[in-house]
C-alpha positions as a printed NumPy array, in Angstrom:
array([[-27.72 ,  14.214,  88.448],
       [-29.379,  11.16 ,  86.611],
       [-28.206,   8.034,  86.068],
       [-25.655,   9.29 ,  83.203],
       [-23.569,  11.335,  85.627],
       [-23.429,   7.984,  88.277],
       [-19.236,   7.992,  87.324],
       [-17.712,  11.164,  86.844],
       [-14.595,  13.333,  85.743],
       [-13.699,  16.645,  86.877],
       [-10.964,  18.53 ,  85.398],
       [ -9.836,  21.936,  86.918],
       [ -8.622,  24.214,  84.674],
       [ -5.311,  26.141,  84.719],
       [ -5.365,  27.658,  81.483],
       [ -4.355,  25.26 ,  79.266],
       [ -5.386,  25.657,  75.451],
       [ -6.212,  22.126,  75.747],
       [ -8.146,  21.664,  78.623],
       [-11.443,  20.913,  76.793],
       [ -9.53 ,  18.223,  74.383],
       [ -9.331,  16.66 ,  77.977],
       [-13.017,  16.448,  78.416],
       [-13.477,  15.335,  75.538],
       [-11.29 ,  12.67 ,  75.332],
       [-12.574,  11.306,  78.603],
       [-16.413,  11.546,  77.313],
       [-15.073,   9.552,  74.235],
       [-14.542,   6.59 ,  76.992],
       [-18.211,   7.006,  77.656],
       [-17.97 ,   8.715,  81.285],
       [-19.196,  12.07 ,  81.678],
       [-16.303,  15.111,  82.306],
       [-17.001,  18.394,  83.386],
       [-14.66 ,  21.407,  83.341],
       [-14.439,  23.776,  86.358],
       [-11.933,  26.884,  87.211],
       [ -8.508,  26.221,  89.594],
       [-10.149,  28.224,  92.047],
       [-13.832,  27.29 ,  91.97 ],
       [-15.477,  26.848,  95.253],
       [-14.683,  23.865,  97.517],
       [-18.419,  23.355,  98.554],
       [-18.87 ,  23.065,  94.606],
       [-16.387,  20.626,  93.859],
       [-17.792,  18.338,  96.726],
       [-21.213,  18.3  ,  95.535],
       [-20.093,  17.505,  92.035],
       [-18.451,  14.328,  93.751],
       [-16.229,  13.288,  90.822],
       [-14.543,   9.425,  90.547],
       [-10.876,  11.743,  89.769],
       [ -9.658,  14.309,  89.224],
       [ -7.501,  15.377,  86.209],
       [ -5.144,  18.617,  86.425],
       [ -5.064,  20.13 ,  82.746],
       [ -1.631,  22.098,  81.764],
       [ -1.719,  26.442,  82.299],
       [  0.253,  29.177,  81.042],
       [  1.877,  29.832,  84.063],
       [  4.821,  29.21 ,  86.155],
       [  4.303,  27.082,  89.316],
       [  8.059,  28.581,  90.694],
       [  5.998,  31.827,  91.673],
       [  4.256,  32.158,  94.864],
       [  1.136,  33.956,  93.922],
       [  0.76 ,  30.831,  90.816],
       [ -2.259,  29.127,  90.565],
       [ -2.479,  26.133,  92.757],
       [ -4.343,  23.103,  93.899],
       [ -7.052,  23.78 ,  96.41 ],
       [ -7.056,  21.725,  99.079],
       [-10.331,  20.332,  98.91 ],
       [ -8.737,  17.983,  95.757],
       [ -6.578,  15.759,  98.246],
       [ -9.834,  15.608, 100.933],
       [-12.037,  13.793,  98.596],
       [ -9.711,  11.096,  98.253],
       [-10.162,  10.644,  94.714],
       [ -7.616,   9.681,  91.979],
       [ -5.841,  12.464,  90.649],
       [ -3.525,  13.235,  87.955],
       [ -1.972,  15.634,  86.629],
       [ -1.174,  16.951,  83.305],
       [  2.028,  19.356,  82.109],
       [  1.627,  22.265,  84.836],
       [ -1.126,  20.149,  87.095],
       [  2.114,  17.668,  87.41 ],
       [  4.359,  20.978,  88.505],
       [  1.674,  22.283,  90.839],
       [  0.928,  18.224,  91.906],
       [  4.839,  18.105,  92.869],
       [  4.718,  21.726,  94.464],
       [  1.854,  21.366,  96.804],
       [  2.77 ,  17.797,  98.019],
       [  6.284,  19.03 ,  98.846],
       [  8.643,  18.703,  95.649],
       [  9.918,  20.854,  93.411],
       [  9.976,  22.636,  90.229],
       [ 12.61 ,  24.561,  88.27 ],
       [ 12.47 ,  26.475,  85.689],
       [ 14.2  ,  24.247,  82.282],
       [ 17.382,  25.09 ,  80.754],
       [ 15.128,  24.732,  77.252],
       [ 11.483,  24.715,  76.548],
       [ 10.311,  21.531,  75.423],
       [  7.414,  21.936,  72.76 ],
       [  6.603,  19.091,  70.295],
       [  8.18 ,  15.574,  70.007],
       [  9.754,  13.451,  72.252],
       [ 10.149,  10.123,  73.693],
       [  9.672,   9.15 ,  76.877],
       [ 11.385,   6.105,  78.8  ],
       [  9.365,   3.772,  80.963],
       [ 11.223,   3.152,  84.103],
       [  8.277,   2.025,  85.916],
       [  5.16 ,   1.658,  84.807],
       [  2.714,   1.17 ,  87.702],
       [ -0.827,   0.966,  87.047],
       [ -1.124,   3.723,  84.592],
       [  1.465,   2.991,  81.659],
       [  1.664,  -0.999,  82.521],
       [  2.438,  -2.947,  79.275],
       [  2.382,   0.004,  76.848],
       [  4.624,   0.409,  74.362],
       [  5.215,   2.119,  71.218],
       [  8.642,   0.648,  70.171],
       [  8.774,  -2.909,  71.739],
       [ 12.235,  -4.123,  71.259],
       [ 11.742,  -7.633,  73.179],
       [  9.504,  -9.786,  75.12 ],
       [  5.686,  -8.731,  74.638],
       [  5.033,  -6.895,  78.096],
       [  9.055,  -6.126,  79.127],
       [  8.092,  -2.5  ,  80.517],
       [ 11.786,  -2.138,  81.611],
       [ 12.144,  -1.459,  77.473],
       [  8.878,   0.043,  77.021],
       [  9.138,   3.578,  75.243],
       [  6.088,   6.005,  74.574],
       [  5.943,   8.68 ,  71.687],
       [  4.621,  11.719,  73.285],
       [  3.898,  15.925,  72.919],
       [  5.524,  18.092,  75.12 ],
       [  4.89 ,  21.422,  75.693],
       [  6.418,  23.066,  78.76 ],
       [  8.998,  25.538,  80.222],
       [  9.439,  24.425,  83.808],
       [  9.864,  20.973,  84.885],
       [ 10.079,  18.881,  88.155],
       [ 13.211,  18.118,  89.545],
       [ 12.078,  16.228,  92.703],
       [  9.306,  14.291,  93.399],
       [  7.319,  13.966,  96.614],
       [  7.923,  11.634,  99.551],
       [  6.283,   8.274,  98.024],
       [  6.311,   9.1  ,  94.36 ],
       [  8.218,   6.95 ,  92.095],
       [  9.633,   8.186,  88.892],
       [  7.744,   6.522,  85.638],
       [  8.841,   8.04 ,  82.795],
       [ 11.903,   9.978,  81.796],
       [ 13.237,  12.063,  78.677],
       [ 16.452,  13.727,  78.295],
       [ 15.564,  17.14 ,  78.809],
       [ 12.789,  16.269,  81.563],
       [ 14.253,  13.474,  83.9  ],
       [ 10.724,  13.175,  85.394],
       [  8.518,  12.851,  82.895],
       [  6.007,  10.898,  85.073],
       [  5.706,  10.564,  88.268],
       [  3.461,   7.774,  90.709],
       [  2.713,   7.378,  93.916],
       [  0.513,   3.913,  93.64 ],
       [ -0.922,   4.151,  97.264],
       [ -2.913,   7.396,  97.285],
       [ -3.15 ,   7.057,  93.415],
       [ -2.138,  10.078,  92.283],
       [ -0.205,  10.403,  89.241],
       [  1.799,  12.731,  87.367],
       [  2.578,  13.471,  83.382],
       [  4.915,  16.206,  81.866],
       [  3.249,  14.982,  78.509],
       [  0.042,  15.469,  76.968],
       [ -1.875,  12.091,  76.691],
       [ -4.853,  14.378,  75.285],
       [ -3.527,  14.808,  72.133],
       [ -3.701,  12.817,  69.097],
       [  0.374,  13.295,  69.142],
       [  1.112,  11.207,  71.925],
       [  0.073,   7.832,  70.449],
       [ -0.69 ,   5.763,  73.627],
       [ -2.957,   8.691,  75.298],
       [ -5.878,   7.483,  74.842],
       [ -4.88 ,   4.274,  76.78 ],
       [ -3.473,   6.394,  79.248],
       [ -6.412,   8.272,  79.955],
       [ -8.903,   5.004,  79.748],
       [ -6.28 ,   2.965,  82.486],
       [ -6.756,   6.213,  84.314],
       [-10.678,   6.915,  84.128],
       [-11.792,   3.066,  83.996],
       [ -9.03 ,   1.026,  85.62 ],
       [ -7.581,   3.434,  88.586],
       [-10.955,   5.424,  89.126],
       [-13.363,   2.532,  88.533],
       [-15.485,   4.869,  85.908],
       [-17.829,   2.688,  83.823],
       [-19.19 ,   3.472,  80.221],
       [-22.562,   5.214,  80.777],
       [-21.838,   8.239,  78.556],
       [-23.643,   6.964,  75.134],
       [-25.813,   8.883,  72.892],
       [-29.111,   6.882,  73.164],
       [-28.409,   7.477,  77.094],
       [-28.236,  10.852,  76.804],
       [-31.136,  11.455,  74.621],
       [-33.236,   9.139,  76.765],
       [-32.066,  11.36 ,  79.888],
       [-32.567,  14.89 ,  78.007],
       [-35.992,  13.729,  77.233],
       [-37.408,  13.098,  80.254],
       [-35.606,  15.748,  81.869],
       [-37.297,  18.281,  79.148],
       [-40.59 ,  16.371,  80.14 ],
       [-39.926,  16.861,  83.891],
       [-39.117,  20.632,  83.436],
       [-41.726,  22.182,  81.031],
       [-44.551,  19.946,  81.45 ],
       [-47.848,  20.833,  79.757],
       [-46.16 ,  24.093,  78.726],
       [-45.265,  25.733,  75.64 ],
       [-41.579,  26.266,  74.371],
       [-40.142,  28.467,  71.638],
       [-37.079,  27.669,  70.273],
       [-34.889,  30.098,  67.831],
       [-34.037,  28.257,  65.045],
       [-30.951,  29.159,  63.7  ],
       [-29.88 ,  26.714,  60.668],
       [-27.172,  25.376,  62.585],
       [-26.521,  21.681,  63.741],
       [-26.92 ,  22.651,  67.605],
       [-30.304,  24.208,  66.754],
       [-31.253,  21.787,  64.77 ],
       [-30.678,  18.604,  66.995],
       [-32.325,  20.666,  69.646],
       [-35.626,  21.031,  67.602],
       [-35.559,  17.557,  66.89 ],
       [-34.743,  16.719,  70.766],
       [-37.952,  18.724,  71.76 ],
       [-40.251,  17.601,  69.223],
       [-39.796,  14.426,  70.365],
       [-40.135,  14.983,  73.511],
       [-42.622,  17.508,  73.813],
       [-44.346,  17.518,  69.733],
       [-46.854,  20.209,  69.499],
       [-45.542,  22.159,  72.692],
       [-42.969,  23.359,  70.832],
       [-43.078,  26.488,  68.222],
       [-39.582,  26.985,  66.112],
       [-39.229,  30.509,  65.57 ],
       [-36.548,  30.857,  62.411],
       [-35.244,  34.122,  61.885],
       [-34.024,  34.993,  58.854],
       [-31.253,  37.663,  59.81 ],
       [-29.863,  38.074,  56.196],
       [-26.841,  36.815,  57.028],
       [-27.443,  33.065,  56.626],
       [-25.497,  31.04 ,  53.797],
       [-27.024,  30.894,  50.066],
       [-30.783,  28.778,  50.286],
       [-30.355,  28.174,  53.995],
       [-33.664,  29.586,  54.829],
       [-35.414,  27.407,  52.434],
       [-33.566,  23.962,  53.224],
       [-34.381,  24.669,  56.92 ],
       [-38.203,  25.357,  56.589],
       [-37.993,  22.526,  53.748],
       [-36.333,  19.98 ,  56.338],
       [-38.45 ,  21.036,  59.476],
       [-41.712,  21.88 ,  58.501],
       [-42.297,  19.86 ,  55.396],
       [-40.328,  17.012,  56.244],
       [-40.56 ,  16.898,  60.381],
       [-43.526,  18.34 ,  61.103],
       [-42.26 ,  20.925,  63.442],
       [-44.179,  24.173,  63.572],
       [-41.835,  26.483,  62.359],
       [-42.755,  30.427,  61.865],
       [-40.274,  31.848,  59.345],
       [-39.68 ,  35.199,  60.244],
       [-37.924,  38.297,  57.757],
       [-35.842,  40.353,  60.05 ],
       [-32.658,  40.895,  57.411],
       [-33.634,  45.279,  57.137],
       [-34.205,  45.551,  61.128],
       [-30.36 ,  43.335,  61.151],
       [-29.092,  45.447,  58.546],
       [-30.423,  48.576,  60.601],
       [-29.125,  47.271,  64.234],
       [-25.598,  46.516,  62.718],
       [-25.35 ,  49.845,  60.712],
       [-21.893,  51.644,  61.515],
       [-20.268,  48.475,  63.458],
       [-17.099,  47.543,  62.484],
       [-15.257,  45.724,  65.894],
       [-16.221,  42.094,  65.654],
       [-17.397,  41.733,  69.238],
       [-19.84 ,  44.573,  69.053],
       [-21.61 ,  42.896,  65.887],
       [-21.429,  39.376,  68.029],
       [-23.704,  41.198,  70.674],
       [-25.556,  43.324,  68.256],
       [-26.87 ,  40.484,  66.692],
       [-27.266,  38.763,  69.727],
       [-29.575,  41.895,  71.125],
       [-31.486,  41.716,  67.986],
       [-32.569,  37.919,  68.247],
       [-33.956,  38.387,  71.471],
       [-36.092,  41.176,  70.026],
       [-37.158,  38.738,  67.71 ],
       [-38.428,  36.68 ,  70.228],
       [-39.754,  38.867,  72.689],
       [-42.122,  39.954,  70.02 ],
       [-42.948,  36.497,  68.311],
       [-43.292,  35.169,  72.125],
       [-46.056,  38.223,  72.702],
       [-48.204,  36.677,  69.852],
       [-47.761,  33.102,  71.293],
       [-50.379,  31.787,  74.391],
       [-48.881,  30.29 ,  76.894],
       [-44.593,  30.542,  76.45 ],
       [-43.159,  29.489,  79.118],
       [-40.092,  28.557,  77.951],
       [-37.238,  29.425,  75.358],
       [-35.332,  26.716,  74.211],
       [-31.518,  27.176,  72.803],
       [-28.965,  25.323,  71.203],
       [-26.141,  26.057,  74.249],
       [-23.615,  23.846,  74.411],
       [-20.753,  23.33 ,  76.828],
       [-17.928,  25.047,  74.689],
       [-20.212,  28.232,  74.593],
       [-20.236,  27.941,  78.702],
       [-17.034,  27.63 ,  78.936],
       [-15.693,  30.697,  76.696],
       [-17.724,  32.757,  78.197],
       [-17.175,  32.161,  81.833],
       [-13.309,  32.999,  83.878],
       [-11.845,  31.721,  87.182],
       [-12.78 ,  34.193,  89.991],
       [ -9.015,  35.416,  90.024],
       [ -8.97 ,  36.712,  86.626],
       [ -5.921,  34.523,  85.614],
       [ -9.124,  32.681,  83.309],
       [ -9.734,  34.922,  80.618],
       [-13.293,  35.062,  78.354],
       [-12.19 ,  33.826,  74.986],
       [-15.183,  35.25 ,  73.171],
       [-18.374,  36.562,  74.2  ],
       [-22.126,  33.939,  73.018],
       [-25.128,  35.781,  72.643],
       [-26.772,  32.279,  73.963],
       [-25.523,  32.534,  77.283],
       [-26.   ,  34.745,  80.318],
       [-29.299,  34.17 ,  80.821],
       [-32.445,  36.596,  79.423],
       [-33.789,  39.917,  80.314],
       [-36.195,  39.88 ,  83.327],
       [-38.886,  41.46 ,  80.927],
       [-39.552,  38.446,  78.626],
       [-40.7  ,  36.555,  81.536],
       [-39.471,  33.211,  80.359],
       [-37.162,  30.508,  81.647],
       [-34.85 ,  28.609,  79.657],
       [-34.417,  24.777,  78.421],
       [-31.134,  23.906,  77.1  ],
       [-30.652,  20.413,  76.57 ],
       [-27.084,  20.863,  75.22 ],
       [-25.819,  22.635,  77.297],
       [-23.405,  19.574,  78.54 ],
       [-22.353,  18.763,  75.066],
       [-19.724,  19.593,  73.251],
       [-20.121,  19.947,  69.208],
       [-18.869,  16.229,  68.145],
       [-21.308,  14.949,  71.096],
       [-23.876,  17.089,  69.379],
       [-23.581,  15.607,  65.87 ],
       [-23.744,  11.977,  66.993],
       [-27.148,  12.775,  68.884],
       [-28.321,  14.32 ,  65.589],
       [-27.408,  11.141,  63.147],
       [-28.952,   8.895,  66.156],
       [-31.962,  11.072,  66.041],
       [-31.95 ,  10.777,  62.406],
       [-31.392,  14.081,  61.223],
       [-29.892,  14.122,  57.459],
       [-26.638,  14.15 ,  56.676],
       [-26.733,  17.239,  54.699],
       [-27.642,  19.283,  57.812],
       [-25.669,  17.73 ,  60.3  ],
       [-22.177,  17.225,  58.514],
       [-22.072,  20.638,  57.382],
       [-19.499,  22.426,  58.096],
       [-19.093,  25.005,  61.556],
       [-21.321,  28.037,  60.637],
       [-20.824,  30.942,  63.112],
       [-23.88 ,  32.014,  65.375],
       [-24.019,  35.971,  63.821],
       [-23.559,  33.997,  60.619],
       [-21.837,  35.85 ,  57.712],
       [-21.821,  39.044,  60.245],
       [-18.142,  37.7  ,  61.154],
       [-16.941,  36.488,  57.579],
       [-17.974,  40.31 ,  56.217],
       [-14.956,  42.16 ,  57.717],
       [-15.298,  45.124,  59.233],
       [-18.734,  47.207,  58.661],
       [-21.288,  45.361,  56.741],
       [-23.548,  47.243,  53.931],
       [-26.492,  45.327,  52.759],
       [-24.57 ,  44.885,  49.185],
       [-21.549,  43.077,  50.539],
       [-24.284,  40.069,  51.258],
       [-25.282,  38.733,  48.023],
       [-21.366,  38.831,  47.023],
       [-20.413,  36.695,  49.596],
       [-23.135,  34.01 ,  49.561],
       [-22.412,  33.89 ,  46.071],
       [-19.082,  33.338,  46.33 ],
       [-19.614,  30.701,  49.035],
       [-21.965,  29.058,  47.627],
       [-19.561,  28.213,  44.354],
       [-16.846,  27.506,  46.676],
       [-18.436,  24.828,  48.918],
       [-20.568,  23.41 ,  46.025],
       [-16.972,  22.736,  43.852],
       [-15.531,  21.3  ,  46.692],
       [-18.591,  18.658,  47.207],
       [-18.142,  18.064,  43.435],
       [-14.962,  17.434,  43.285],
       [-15.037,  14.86 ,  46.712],
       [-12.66 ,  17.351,  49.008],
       [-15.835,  19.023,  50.847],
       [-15.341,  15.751,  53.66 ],
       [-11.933,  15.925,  53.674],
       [-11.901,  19.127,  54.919],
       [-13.216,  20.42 ,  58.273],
       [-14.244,  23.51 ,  57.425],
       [-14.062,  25.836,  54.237],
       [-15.871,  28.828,  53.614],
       [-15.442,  32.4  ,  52.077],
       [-14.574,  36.142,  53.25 ],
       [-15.713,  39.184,  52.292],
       [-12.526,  41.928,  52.326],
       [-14.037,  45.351,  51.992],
       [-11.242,  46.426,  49.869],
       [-11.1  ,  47.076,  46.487],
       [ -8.398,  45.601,  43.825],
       [ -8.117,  46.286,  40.155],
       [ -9.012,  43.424,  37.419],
       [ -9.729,  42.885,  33.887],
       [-12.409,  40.983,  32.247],
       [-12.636,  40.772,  28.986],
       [-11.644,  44.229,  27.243],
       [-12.7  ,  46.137,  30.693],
       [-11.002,  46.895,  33.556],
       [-12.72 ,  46.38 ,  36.984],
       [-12.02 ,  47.776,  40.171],
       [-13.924,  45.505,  42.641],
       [-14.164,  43.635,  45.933],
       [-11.393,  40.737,  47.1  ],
       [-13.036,  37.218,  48.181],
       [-10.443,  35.157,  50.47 ],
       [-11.248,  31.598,  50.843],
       [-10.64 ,  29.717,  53.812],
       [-10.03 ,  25.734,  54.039],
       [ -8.693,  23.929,  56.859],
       [ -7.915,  20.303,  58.278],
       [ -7.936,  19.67 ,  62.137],
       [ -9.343,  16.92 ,  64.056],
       [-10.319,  19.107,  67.395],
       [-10.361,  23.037,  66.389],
       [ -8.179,  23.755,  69.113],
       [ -5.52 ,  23.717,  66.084],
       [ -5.999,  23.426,  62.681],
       [ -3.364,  23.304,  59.432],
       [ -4.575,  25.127,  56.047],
       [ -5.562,  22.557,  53.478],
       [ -3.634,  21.877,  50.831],
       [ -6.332,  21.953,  47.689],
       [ -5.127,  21.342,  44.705],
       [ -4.133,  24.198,  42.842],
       [ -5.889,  23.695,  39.564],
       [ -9.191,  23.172,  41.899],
       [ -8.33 ,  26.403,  43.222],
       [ -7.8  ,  27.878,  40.232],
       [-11.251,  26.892,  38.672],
       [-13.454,  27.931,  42.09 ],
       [-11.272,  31.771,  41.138],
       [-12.622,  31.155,  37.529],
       [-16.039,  30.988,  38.82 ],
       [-15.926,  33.49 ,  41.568],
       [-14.593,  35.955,  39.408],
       [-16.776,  35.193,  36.172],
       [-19.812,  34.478,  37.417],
       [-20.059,  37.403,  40.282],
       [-20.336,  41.18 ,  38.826],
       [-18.65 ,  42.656,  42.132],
       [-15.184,  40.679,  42.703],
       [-12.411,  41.186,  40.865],
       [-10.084,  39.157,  42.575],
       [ -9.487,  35.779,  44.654],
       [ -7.206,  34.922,  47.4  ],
       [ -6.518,  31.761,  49.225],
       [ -5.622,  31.982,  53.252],
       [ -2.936,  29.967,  54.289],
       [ -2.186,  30.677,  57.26 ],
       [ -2.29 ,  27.871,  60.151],
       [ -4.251,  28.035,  63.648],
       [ -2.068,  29.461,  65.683],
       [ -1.176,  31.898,  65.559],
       [ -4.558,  32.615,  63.443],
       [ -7.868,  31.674,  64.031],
       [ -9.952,  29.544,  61.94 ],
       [-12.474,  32.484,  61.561],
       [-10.898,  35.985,  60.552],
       [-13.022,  37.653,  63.248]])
């Protein structure tokens, strides 16, 4: 690894929702993190050769003798370790203390008592009641989320932290440096975890601050340069931010090497295949060959109605797409795409099963053996906030990189169910009013995403003197800071009521407007 990976972070994964909230909180201390199964191999987990070790949380029980565990190879590196929610249960398990299942889950709020601070919770303090640095009065506001809890800690752990329900709420043992929380410090909840996780990364491991965009872009550079060399790349140009900061990643690394292939599926959002030939071609200078493929999409996806079969549908059709752009090209070597770690990680499970795919990316897996190509993915280690500050520091605009999360098969997923070529226009349409009103009327940044759905069903209306029996739009606006969960935004309801106006009034097709409240979980953000 290059001089960006020199400190390091692993986090094994037992299944929390949160695990990559952990990564990312650690890369937003500037030292690179790196997510890998409970039960990946030892031999791996050596040659990755972290600085520590954090545990993340898990669905599971730790009281159960086929739960997943702590392999051993964690305690032979000699590392710092510590461990979060269930990676505290299975830290107090496997080092010989115990866990019981709790009288009453614990999920949300709570406060938790210093009793000893140690190095990892020394002098902070979210309700100081006396002399500035008095731990023995120290107090943390934290998020709890847990059904079992430790009732004994190991032979040289000291008790940190304690709340009513969970009498160890931390646990230390300052010698070997391994360290305990039944809280989550990853969270924007728990008001003092960030400065938990920095004492732990920087202070107790000894991490220092490498992780920086300009680094990373210097290193992804010259480690395109290294692998393609004189060759010539192709990169599928989707629209997207990770797309987009990867053609602008190659072309300056590699300029004319590199041909953009951007396919225009028929699924993209209203204009977006103009504004992206407008921004790279005209404005970049990237070769870009804009290709039509919306009837052979429209063909492919014919009959589909289950959301993962469209995912790979489309998925199959782009790399037709570029197996026979790539035949017209001399000399491709390479396809470039926008990967990035969150795709990796969704799509991969532990070995035991107990990891489950969340959903399946058409970007990963590799390519078949007959386009003869290898792959560059300089993302591939990012996650999407990571991605957006390398585009503003490679001066992308604004316009292209603060838009709003677009899906890969594009509106494939926001038409529900089976799409027919007609449904298209109706949607862009109504997205297109919908996130222009909310730029006008300044909510379109104070949201994190918003967009439109397309319901294939059919409601009854009236405009003017005529009654209409027509399609259903549902709009869709939410506020979260990490995706993992997200709250329905609150838009005013006169704005609401105007972007219905519109919908309605200006689209011959919809008779009807609905507005999705509903909060992540239990939905998702997108409806499939």
């Amino acid at each position: 690894m290059s001089a960006i990976h020199d400190h390091k972070i692993l986090i094994l994964d037992f299944g929390s929702q949160f695990t990559q909230l952990i990564a990312r909180r650690v890369r937003e201390l500037k030292v690179y993190s790196e997510i890998k199964p409970w039960d990946a191999d030892a031999r791996e987990i050596r040659e990755f050769a972290p600085d520590g070790i954090i545990l993340s949380g898990g669905p599971e029980t730790t009281t159960q003798d086929d739960s997943p565990s702590i392999p051993q190879v964690v305690f032979d590196l000699n590392v710092p370790v510590l461990g979060i929610c269930y990676g505290m249960q299975a830290l107090a398990r496997k080092l010989g203390g115990a866990v019981s299942p709790s009288d009453e889950k614990e999920f949300g709020f709570a406060r938790v008592e210093v009793t000893r601070a140690g190095s990892l919770l020394e002098g902070l303090n979210d309700h100081p009641t006396g002399v500035a640095g008095n731990t023995e009065s120290a107090s943390l506001d934290v998020w709890m989320s847990h059904g079992d809890k430790v009732t004994a800690v190991p032979d040289g752990f000291e008790i940190i932290g304690t709340t009513p329900s969970a009498p160890i709420a931390g646990m230390a043992h300052e010698n070997l440096h391994y360290y305990g929380l039944q809280f989550h410090p990853e969270v924007t909840h728990t008001k003092q975890g960030k400065a938990i996780l920095s004492r732990f990364v920087h202070a107790i491991c000894g991490c220092g601050t490498d992780w920086t965009p300009s680094a990373i872009i210097d290193d992804q550079i010259e480690q395109v340069r290294d692998q393609v060399g004189d060759d010539q790349v192709l990169l599928g140009l989707s629209g997207g931010v990770d797309s987009a900061v990867v053609a602008a990643l190659l072309h300056q690394a590699i300029g004319e090497q590199l041909t953009c292939i951007f396919v225009d599926t028929g699924l993209l959002r209203h204009g977006e295949g103009d504004q992206v030939m407008d921004t790279f071609a005209e404005h970049m200078g990237v070769k870009v060959l804009r290709i039509n493929a919306r009837d052979q999409f429209m063909h492919a996806l014919s009959g589909a109605s289950d959301p993962e079969e469209k995912r790979k549908i489309i998925g199959g059709e782009f790399i037709k797409v570029f197996e026979a752009e790539a035949a017209k090209l001399d000399n491709i070597q390479w396809l470039a795409q926008g990967t990035i770690y969150p795709d990796v990680i969704e799509s991969a499970g532990a070995k035991t099963g107990k990891a489950h795919v969340i959903k399946s990316h058409h970007n990963v897996g590799g390519l078949p053996e007959r386009m003869n190509m290898q792959l560059v993915e300089p993302l591939r280690e990012l996650f999407k906030d990571e991605v957006r500050t390398i585009g503003r520091q490679l001066e992308l605009p604004s316009a292209l990189i603060d838009r709003h999360p677009f899906p890969g098969p594009g509106l494939g997923v926001r038409i529900l169910g089976e799409i027919h070529a007609d449904y298209v226009p109706l949607l862009q349409k109504a997205d297109h009013i919908f996130i222009e009103e909310l730029r006008a009327k300044g909510h379109y940044d104070k949201v994190a995403q918003a967009f439109a759905v397309f319901l294939p069903v059919k409601s009854v209306g009236v405009v003017g003197d005529g009654r209409r029996y027509e399609y259903v739009i549902a709009l869709r606006a939410v506020e979260t800071v990490d995706f993992m969960t997200a709250h329905w935004a609150h838009l005013p309801y006169d704005f609401l009521d105007h972007v219905s106006r519109r919908i309605i009034n200006e689209i011959t097709g919809i008779s009807r407007v609905v507005y999705d409240i509903s909060g992540k979980p239990p939905a998702t953000i997108e409806w499939e």
